[in-house]
gemmi code that builds the backbone of each chain (N, CA, C; Angstrom):
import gemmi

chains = {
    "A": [
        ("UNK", (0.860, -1.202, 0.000), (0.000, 0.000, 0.000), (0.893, 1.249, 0.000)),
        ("UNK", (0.270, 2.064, -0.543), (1.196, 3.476, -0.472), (1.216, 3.770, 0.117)),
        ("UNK", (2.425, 5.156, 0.793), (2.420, 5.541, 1.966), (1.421, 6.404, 2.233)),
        ("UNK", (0.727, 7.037, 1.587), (-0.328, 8.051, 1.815), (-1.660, 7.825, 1.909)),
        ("UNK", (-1.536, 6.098, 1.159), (-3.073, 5.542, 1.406), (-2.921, 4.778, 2.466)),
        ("UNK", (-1.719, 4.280, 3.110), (-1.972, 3.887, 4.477), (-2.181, 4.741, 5.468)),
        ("UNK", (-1.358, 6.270, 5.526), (-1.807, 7.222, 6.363), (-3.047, 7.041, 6.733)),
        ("UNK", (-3.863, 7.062, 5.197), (-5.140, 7.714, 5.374), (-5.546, 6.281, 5.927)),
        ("UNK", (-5.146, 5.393, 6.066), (-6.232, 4.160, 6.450), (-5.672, 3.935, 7.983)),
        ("UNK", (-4.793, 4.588, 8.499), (-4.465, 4.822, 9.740), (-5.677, 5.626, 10.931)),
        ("UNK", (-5.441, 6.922, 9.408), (-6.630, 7.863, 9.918), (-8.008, 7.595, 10.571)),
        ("UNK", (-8.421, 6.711, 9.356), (-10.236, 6.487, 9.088), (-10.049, 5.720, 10.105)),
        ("UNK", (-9.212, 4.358, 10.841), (-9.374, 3.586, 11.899), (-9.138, 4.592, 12.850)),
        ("UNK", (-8.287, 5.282, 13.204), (-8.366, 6.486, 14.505), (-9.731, 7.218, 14.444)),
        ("UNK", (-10.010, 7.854, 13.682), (-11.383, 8.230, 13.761), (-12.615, 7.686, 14.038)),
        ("UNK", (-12.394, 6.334, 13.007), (-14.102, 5.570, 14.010), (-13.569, 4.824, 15.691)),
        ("UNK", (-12.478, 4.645, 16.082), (-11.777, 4.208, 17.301), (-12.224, 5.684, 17.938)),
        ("UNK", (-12.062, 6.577, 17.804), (-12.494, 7.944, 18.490), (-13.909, 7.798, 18.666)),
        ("UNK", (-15.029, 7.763, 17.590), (-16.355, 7.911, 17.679), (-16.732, 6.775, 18.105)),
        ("UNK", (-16.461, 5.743, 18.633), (-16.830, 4.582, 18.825), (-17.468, 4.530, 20.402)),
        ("UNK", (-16.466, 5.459, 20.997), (-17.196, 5.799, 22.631), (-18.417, 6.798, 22.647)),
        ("UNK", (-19.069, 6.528, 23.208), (-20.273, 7.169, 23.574), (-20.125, 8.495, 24.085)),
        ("UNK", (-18.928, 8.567, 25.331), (-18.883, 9.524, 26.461), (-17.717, 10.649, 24.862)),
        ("UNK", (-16.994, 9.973, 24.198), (-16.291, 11.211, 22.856), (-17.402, 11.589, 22.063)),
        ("UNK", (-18.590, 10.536, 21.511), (-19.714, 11.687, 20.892), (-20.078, 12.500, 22.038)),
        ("UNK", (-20.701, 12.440, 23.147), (-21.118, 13.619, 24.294), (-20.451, 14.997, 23.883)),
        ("UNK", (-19.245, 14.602, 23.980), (-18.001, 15.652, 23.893), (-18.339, 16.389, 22.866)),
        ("UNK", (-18.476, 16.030, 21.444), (-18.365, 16.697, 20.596), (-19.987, 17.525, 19.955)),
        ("UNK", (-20.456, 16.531, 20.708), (-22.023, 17.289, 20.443), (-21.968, 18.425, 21.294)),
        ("UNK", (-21.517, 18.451, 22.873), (-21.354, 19.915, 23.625), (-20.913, 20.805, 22.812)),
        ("UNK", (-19.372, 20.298, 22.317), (-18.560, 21.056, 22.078), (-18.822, 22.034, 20.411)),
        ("UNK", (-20.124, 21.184, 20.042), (-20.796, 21.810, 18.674), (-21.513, 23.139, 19.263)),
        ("UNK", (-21.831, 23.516, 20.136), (-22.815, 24.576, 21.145), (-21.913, 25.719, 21.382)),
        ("UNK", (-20.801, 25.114, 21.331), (-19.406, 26.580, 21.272), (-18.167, 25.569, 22.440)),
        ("UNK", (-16.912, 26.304, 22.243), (-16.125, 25.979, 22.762), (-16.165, 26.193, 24.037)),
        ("UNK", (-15.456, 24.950, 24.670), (-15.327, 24.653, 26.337), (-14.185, 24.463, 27.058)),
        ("UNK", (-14.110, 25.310, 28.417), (-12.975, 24.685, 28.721), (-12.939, 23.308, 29.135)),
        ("UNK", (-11.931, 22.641, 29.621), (-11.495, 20.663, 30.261), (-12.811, 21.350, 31.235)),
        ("UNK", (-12.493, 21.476, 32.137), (-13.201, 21.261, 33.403), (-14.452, 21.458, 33.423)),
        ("UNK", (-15.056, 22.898, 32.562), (-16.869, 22.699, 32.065), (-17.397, 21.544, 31.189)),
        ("UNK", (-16.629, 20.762, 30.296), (-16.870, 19.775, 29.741), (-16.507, 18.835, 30.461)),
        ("UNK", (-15.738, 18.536, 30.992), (-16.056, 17.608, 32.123), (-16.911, 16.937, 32.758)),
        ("UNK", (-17.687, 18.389, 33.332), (-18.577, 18.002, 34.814), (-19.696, 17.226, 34.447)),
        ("UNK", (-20.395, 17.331, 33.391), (-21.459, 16.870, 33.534), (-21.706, 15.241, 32.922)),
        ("UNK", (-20.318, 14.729, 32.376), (-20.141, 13.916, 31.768), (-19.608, 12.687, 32.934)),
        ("UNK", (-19.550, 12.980, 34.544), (-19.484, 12.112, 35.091), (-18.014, 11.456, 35.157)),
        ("UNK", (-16.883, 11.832, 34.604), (-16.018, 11.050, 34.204), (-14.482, 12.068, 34.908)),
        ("UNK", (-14.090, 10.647, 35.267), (-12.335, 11.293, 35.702), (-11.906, 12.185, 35.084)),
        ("UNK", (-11.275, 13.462, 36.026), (-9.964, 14.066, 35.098), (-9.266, 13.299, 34.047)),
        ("UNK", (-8.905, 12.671, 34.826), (-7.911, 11.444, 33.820), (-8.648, 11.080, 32.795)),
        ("UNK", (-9.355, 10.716, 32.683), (-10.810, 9.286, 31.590), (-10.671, 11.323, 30.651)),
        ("UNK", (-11.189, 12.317, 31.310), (-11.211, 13.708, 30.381), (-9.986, 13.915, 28.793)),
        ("UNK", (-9.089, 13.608, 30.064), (-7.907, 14.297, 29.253), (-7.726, 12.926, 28.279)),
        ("UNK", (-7.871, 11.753, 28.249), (-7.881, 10.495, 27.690), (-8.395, 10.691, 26.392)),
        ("UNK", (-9.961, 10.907, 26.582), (-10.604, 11.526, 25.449), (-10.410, 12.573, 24.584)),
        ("UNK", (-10.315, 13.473, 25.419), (-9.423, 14.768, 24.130), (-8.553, 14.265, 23.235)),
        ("UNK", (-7.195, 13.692, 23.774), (-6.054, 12.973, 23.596), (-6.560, 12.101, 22.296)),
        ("UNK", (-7.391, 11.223, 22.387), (-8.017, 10.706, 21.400), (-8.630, 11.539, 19.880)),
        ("UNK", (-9.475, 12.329, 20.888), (-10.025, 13.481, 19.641), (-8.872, 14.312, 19.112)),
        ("UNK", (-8.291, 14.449, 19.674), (-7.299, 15.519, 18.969), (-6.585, 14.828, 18.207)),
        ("UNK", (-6.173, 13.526, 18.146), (-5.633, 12.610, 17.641), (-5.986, 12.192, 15.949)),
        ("UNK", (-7.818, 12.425, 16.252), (-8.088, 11.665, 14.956), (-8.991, 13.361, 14.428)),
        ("UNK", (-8.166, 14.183, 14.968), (-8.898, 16.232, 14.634), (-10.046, 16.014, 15.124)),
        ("UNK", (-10.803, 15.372, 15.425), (-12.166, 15.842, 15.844), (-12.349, 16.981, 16.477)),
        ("UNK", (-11.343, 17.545, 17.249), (-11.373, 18.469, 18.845), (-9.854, 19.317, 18.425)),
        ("UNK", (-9.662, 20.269, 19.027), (-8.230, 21.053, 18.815), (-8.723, 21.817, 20.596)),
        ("UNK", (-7.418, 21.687, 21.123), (-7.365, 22.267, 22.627), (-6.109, 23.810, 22.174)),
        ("UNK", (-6.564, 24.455, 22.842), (-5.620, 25.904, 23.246), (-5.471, 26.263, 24.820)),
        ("UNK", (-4.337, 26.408, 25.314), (-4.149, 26.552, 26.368), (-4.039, 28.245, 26.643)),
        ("UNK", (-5.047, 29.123, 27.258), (-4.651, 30.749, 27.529), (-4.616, 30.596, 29.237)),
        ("UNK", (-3.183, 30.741, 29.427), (-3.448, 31.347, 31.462), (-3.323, 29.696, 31.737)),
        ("UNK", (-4.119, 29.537, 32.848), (-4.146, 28.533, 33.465), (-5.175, 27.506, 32.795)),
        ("UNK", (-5.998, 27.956, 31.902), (-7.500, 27.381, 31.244), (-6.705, 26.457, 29.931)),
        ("UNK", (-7.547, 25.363, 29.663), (-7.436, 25.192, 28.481), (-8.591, 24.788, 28.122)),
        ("UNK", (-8.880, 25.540, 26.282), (-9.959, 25.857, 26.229), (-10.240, 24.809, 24.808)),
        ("UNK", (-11.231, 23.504, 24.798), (-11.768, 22.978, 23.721), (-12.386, 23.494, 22.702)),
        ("UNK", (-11.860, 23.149, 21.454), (-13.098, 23.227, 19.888), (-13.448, 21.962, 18.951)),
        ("UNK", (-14.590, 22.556, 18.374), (-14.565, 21.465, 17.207), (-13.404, 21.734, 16.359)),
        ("UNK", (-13.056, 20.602, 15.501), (-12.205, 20.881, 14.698), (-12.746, 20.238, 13.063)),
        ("UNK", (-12.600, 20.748, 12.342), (-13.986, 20.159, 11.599), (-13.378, 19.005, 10.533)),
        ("UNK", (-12.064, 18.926, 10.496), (-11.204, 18.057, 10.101), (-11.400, 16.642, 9.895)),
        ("UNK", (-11.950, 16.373, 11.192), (-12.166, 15.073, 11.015), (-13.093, 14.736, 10.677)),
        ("UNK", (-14.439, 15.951, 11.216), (-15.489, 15.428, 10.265), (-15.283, 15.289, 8.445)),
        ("UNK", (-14.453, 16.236, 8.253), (-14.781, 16.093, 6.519), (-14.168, 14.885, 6.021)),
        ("UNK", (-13.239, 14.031, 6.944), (-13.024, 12.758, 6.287), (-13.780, 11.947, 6.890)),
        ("UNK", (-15.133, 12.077, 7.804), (-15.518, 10.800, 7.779), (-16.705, 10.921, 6.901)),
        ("UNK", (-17.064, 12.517, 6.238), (-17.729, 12.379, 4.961), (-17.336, 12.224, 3.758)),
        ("UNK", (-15.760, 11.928, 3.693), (-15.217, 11.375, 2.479), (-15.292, 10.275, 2.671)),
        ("UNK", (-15.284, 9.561, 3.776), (-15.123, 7.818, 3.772), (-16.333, 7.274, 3.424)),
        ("UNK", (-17.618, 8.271, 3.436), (-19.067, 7.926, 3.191), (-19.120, 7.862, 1.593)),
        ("UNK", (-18.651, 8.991, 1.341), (-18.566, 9.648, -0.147), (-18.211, 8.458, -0.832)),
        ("UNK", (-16.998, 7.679, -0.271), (-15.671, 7.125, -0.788), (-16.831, 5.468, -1.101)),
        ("UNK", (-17.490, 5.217, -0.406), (-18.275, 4.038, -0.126), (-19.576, 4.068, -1.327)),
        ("UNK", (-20.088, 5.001, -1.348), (-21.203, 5.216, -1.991), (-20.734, 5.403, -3.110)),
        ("UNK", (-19.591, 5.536, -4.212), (-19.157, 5.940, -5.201), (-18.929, 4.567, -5.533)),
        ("UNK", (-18.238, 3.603, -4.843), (-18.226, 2.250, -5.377), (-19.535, 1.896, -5.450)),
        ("UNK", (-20.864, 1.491, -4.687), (-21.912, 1.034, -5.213), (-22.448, 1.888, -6.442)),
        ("UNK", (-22.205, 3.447, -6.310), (-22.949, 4.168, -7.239), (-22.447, 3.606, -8.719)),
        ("UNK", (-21.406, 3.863, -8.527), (-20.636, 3.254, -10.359), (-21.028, 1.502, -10.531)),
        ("UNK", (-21.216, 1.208, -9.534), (-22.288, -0.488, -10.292), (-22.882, -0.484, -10.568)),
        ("UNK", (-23.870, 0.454, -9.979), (-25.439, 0.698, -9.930), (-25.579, 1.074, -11.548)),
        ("UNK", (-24.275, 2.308, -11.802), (-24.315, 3.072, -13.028), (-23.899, 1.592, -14.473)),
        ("UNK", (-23.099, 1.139, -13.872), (-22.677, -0.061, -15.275), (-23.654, -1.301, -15.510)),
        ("UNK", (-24.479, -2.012, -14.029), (-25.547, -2.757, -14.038), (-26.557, -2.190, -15.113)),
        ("UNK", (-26.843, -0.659, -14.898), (-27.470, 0.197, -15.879), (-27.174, 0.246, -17.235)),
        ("UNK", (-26.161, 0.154, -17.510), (-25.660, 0.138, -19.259), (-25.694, -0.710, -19.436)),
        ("UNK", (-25.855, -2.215, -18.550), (-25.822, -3.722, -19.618), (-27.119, -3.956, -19.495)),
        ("UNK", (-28.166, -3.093, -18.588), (-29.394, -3.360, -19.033), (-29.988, -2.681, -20.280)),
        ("UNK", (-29.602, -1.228, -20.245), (-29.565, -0.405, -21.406), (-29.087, -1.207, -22.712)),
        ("UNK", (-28.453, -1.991, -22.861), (-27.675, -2.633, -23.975), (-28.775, -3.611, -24.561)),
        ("UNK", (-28.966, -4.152, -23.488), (-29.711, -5.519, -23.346), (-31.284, -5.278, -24.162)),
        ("UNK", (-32.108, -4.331, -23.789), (-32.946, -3.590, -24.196), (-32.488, -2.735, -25.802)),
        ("UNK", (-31.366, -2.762, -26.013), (-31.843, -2.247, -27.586), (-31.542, -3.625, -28.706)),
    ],
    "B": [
        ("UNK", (-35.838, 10.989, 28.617), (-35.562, 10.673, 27.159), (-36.517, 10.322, 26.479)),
        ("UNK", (-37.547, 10.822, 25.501), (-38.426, 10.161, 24.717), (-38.008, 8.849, 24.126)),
        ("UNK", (-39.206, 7.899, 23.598), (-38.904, 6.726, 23.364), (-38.092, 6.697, 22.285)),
        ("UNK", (-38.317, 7.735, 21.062), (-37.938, 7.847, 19.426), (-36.516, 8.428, 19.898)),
        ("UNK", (-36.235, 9.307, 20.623), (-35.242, 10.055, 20.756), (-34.282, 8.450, 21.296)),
        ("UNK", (-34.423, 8.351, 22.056), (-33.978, 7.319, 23.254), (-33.322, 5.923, 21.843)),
        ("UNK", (-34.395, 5.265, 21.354), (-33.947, 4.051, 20.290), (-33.408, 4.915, 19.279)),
        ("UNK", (-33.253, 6.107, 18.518), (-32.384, 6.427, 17.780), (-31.185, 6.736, 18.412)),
        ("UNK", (-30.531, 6.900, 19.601), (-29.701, 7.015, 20.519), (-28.689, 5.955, 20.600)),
        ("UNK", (-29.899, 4.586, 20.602), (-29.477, 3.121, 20.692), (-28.807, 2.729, 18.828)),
        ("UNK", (-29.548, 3.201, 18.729), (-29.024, 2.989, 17.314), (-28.113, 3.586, 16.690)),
        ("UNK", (-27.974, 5.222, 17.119), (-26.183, 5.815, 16.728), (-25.075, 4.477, 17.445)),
        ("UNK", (-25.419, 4.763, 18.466), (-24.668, 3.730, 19.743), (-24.030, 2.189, 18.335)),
        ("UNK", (-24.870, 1.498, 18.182), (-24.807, 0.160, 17.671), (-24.219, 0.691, 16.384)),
        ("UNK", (-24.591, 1.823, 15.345), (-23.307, 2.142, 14.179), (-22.507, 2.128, 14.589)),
        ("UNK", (-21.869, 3.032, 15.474), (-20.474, 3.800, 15.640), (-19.224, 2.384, 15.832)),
        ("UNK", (-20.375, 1.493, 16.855), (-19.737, 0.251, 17.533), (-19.576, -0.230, 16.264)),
        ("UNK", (-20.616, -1.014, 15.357), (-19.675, -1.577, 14.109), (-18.813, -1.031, 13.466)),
        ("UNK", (-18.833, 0.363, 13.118), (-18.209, 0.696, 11.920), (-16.774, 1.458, 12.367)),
        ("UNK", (-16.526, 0.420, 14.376), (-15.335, 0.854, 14.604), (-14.287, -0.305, 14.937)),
        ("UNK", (-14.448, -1.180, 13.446), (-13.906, -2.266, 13.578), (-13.305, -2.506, 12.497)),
        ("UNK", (-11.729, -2.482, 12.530), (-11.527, -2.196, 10.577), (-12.147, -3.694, 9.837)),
        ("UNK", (-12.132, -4.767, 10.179), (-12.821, -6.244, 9.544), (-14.315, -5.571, 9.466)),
        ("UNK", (-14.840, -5.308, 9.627), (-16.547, -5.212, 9.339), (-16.221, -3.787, 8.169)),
        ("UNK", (-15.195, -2.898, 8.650), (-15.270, -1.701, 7.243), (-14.928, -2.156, 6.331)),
        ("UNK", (-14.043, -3.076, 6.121), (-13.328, -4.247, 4.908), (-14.822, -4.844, 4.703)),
        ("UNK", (-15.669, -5.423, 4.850), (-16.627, -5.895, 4.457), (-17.139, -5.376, 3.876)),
        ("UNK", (-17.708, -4.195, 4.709), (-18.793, -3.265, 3.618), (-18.058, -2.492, 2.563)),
        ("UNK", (-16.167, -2.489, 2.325), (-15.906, -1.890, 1.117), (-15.906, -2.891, 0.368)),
        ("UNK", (-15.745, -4.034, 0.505), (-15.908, -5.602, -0.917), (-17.280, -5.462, -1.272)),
        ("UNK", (-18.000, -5.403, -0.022), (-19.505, -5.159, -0.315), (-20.070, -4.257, -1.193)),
        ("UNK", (-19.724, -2.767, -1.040), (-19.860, -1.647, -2.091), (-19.325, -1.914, -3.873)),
        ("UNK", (-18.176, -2.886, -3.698), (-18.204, -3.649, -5.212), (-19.219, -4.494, -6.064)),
        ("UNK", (-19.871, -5.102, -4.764), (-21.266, -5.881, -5.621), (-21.828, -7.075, -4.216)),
        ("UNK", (-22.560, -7.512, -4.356), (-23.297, -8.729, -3.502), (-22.380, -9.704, -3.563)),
        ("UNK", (-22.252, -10.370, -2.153), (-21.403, -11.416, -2.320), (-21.553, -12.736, -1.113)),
        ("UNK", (-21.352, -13.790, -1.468), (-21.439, -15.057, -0.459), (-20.890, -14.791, 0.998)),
        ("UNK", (-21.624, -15.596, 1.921), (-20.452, -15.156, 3.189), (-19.219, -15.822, 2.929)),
        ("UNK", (-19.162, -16.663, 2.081), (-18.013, -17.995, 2.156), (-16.732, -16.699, 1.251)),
        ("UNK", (-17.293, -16.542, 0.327), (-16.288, -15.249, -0.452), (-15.940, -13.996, -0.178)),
        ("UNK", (-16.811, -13.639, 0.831), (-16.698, -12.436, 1.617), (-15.684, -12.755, 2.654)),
        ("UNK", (-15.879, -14.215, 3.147), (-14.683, -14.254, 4.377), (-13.426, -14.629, 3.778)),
        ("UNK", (-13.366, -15.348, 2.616), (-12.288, -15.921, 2.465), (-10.653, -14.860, 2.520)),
        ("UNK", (-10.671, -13.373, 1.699), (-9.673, -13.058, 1.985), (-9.677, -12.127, 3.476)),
        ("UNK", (-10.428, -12.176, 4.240), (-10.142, -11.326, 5.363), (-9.553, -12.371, 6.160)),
        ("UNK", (-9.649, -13.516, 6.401), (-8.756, -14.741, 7.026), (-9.212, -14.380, 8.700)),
        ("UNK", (-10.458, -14.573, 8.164), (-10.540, -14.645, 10.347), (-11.635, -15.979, 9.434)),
        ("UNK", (-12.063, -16.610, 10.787), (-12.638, -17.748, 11.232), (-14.299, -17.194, 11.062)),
        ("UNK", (-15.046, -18.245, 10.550), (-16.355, -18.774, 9.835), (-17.431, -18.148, 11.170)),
        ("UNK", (-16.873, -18.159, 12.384), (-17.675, -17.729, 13.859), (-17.538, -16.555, 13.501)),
        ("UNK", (-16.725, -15.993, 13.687), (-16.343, -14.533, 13.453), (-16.921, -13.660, 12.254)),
        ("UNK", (-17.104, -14.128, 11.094), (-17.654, -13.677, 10.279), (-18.878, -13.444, 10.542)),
        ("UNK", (-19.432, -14.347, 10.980), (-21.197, -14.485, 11.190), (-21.072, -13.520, 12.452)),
        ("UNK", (-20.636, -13.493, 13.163), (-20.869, -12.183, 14.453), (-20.677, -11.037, 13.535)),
        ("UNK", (-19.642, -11.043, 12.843), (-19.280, -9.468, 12.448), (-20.846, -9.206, 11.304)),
        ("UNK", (-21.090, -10.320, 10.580), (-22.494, -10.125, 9.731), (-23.694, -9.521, 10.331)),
        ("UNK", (-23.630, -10.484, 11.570), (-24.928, -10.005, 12.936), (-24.489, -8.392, 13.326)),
        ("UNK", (-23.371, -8.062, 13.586), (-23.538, -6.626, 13.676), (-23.802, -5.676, 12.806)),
        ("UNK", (-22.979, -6.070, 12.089), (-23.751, -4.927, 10.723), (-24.879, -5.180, 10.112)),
        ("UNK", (-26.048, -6.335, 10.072), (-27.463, -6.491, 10.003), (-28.103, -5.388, 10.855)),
        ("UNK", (-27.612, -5.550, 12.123), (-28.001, -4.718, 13.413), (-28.005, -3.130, 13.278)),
        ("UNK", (-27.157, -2.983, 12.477), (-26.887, -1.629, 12.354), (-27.398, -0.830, 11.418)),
        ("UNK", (-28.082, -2.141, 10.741), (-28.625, -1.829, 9.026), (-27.313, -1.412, 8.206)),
        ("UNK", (-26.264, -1.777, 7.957), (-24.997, -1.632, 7.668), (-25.249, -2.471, 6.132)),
        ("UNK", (-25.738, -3.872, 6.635), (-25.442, -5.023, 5.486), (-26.922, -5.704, 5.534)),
        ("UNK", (-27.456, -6.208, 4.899), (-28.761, -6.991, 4.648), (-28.162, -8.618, 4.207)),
        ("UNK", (-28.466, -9.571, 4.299), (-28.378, -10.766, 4.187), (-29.028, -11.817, 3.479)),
        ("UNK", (-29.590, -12.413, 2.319), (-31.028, -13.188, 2.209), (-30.362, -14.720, 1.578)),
        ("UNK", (-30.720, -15.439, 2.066), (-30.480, -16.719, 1.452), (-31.263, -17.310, 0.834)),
        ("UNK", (-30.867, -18.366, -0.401), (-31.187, -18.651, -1.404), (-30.858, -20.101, -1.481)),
        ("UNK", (-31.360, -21.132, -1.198), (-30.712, -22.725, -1.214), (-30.089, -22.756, 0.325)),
        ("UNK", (-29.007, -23.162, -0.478), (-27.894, -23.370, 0.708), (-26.776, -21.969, 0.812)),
        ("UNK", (-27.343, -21.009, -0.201), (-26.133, -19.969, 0.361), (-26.884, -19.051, 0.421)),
        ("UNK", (-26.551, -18.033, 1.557), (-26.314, -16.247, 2.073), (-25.900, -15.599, 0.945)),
        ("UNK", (-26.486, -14.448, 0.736), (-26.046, -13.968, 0.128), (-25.939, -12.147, 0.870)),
        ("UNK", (-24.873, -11.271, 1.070), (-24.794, -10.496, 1.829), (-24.423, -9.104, 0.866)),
        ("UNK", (-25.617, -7.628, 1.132), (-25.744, -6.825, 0.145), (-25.503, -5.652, 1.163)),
        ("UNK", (-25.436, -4.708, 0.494), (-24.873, -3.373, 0.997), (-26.225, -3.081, 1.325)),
        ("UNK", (-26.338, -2.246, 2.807), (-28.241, -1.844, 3.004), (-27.853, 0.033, 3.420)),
        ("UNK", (-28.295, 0.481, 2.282), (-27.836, 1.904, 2.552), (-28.509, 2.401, 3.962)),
        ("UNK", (-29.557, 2.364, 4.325), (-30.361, 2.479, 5.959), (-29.077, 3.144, 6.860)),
        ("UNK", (-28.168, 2.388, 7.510), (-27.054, 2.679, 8.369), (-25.980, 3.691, 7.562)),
        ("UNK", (-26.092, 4.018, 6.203), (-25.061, 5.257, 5.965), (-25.941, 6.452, 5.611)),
        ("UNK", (-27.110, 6.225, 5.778), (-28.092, 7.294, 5.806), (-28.254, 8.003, 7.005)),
        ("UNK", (-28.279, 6.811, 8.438), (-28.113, 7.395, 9.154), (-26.719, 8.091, 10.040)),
        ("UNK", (-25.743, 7.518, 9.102), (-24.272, 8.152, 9.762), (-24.257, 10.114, 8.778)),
        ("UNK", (-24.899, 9.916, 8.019), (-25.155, 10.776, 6.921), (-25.956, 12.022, 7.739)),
        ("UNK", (-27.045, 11.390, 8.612), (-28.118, 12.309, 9.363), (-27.194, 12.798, 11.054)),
        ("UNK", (-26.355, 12.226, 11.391), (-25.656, 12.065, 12.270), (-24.523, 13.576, 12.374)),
        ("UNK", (-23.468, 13.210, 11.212), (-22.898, 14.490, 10.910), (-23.597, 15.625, 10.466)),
        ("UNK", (-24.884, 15.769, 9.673), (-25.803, 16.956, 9.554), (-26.199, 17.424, 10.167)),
        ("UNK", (-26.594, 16.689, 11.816), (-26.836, 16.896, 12.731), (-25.665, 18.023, 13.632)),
        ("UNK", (-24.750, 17.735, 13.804), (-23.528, 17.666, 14.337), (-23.042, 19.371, 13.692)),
        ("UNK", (-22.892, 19.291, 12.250), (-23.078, 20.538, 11.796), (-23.638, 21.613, 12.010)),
        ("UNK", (-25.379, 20.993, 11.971), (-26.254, 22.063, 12.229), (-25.966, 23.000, 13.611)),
        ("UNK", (-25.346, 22.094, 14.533), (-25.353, 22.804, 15.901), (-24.462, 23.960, 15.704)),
        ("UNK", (-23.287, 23.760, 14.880), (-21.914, 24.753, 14.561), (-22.284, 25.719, 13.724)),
        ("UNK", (-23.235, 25.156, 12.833), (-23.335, 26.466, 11.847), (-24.381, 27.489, 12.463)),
        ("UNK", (-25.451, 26.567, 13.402), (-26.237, 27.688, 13.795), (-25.353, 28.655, 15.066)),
        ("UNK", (-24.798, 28.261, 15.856), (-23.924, 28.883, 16.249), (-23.529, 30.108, 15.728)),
        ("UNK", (-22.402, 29.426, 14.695), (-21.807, 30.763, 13.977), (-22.679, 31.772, 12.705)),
        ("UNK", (-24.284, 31.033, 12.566), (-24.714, 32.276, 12.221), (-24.992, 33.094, 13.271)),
        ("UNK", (-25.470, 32.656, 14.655), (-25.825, 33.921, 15.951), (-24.585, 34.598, 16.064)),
        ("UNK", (-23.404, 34.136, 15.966), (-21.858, 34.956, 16.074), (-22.130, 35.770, 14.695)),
        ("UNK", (-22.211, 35.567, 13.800), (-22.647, 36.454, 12.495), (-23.094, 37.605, 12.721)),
        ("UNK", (-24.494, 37.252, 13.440), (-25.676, 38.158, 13.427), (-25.290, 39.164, 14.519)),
        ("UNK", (-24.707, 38.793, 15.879), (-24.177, 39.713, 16.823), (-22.781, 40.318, 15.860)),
        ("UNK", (-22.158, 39.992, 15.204), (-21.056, 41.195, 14.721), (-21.480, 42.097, 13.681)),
        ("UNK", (-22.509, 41.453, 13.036), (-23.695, 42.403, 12.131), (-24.325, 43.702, 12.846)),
        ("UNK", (-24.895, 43.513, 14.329), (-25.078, 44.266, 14.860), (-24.158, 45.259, 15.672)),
        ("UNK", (-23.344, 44.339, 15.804), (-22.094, 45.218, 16.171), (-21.471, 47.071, 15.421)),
        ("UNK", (-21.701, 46.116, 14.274), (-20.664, 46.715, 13.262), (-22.288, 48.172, 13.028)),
        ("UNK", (-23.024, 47.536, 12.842), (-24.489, 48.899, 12.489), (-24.393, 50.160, 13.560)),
    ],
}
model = gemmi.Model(1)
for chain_id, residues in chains.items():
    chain = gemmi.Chain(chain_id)
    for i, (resn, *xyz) in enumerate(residues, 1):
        res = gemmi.Residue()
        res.name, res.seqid = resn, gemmi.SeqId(i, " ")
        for name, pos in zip(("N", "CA", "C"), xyz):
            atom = gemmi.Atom()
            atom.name, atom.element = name, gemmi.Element(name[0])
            atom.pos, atom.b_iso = gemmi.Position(*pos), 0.0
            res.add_atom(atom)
        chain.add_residue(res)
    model.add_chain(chain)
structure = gemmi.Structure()
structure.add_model(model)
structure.setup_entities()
């Protein structure tokens, strides 16, 4: 495999390994409402400091999330990165059935004249 | 939690879980090439005949893959249902950001008047 199509197949497994937890969608659905710091996203999610910073670590990993540290705060975002490749991996899926769909179509088209 | 709200909940839940398994994403990309046997579907992923049939049962579950047998063989088809709803999932996810940043819009609109 090439090196750039394994990247990317590095990627797409980090990314659904990211969305795969329940408590990282929470995260990112808050974090769609506007940016948060660790500790307001935190609280209501029930979950360790530690288990917190775990998850970011993850998201930031596969872009879902981008952290900035100002002062003592560090402050969460979406990062929209990762969403646009997991709508290329959709894209990427539906283009193989679509082009069967499209050639099944021309040997029926054929077939018919 | 409403009931509709609540089982579509259950049901992001049960995508995310399959489609965070690179053997079941290998499936549904052979799958997106055309319909195929379980026996030919498993043969180059090289896991074991148990395993296949669990990984089949999850992505049925997820509406991922559809299944129908014919004689003595399965035959296993791409079921668009589960990328419709990964499809409604990120639109979702969006909507929260963009409406956002049109109210950030609209307050620097007023700003600026």
């Amino acid at each position: 495999m090439a090196t750039a199509q394994r990247q990317r197949a590095i990627a797409v497994d980090q990314l659904f390994h990211a969305l795969g937890d329940p408590t990282r969608r929470k995260m990112l659905h808050r974090l769609g409402r506007g940016p948060q710091s660790v500790s307001r996203l935190a609280k209501p999610l029930g979950v360790t400091p530690t288990a917190i910073v775990h998850h970011l670590h993850v998201l930031e990993q596969s872009r879902l999330v981008r952290t900035a540290k100002a002062g003592r705060t560090r402050t969460c975002h979406i990062e929209p990165e990762g969403f646009l490749m997991l709508e290329r991996w959709i894209r990427d899926q539906r283009a193989l059935w679509e082009s069967r769909l499209d050639r099944l179509g021309d040997i029926l088209d054929e077939a018919d004249d």
